[in-house]
C-alpha positions in Angstrom: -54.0 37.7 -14.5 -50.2 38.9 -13.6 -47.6 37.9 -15.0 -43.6 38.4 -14.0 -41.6 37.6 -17.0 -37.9 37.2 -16.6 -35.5 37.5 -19.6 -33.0 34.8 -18.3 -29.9 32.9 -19.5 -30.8 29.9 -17.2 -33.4 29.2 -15.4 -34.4 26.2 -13.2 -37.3 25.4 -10.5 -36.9 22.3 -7.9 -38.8 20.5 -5.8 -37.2 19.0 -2.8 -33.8 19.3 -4.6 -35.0 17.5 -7.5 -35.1 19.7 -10.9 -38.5 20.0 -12.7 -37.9 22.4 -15.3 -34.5 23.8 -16.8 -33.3 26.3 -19.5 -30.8 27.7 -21.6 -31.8 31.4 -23.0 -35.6 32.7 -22.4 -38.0 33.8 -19.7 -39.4 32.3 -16.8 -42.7 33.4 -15.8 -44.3 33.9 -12.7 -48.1 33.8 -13.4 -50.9 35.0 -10.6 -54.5 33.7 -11.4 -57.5 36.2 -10.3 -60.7 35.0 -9.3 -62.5 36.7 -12.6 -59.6 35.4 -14.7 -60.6 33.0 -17.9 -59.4 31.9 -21.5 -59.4 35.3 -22.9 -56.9 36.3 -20.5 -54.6 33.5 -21.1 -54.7 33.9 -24.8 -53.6 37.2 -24.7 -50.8 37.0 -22.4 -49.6 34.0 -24.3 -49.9 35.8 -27.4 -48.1 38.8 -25.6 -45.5 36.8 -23.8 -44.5 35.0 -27.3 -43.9 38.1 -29.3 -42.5 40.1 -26.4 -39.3 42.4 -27.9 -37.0 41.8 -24.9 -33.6 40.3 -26.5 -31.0 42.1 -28.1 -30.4 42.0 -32.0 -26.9 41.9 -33.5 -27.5 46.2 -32.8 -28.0 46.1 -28.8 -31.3 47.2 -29.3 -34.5 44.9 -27.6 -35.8 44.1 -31.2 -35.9 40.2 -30.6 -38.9 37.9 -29.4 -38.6 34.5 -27.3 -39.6 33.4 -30.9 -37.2 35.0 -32.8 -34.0 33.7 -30.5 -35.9 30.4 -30.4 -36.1 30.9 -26.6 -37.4 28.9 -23.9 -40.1 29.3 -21.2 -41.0 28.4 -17.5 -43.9 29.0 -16.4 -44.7 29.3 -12.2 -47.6 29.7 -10.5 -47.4 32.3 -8.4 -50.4 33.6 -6.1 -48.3 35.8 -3.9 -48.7 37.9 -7.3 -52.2 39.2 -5.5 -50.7 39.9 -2.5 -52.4 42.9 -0.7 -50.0 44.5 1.8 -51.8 47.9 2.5 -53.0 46.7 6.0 -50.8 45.4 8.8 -47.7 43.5 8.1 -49.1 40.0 7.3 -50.0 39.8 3.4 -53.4 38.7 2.4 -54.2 36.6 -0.6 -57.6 36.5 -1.0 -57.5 38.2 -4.4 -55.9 35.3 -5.8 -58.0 32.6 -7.5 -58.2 29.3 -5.7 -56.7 26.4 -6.3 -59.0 24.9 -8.6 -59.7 27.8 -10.7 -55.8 28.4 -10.7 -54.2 25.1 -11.6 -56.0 24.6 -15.2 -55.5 28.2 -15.7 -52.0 27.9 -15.5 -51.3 24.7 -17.4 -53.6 26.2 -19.9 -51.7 30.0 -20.0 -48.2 27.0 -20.5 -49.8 25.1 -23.4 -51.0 28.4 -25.1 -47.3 29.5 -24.9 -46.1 26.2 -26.2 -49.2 26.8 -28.9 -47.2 30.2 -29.8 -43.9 28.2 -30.8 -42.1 28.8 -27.2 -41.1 25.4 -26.3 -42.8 25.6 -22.6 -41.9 24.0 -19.1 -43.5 24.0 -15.6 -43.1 24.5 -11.7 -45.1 22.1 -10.3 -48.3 24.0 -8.8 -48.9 24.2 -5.0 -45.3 22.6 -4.3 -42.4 24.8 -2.7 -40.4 25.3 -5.3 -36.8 26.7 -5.4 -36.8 28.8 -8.3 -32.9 29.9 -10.0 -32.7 32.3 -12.6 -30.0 34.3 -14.1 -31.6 37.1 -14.5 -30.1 38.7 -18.0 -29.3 42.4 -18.2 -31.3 42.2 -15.9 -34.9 42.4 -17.9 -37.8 42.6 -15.8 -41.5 43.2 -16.8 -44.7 42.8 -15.7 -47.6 42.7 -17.5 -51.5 42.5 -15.9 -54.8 41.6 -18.0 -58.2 41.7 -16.4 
């Protein structure tokens, strides 16, 4: 499991110009589901994404959790996550997990998040999505559990 979590002070995914998540200060995450990838994974990343020190403190310093600035979350599916550019120029995907291993993994990894206190919203999965962020200071980290 990958994750891209963005420290944002909006976010917003669309679908065909409609808006199907938005939010004030948080993170929104891309998430990338492997093939091998399970409930353990998801716990931990949920766990991990929750407590994450990425916001400032009254200080400057990145002391602060999505918990502690009573943040908010987006989660996206993202399988271009596993993209595997080492040959030719074409991408290939086939070390993401399919769609039906993917999708419950994903609203799972959301409602785990949501479980952690971090009120959670979602891209919708498989649609092209137009996702907006203002990307804030700009934080940027990626985290991957096998």
């Amino acid at each position: 499991m990958r994750i891209v979590i963005q420290r944002v002070k909006s976010g917003r995914v669309s679908v065909s110009g409609i808006p199907v998540a938005e939010i004030d200060q948080g993170a929104v995450i891309l998430l990338g589901i492997g093939p091998n990838d399970g409930e353990q994974q998801a716990q931990y990343l949920a766990a991990k994404v929750a407590n994450l020190r990425i916001f400032a403190d009254s200080q400057g310093k990145t002391n602060l959790s999505l918990l502690d600035v009573g943040g908010n979350a987006i989660v996206v599916s993202q399988f271009t996550l596993y993209a595997d550019t080492r040959k030719g120029r074409r991408p290939s995907f086939v070390k993401a997990a399919p769609p039906e291993i993917a999708q419950p993994l994903v609203a799972r990894f959301a409602e785990l998040l949501e479980g952690e206190g971090v009120p959670t919203q979602m891209g919708k999965f498989g649609a092209d999505m137009l996702v907006e962020i203002a990307n804030d200071g700009p934080v940027t980290i990626i985290i991957e559990r096998d």
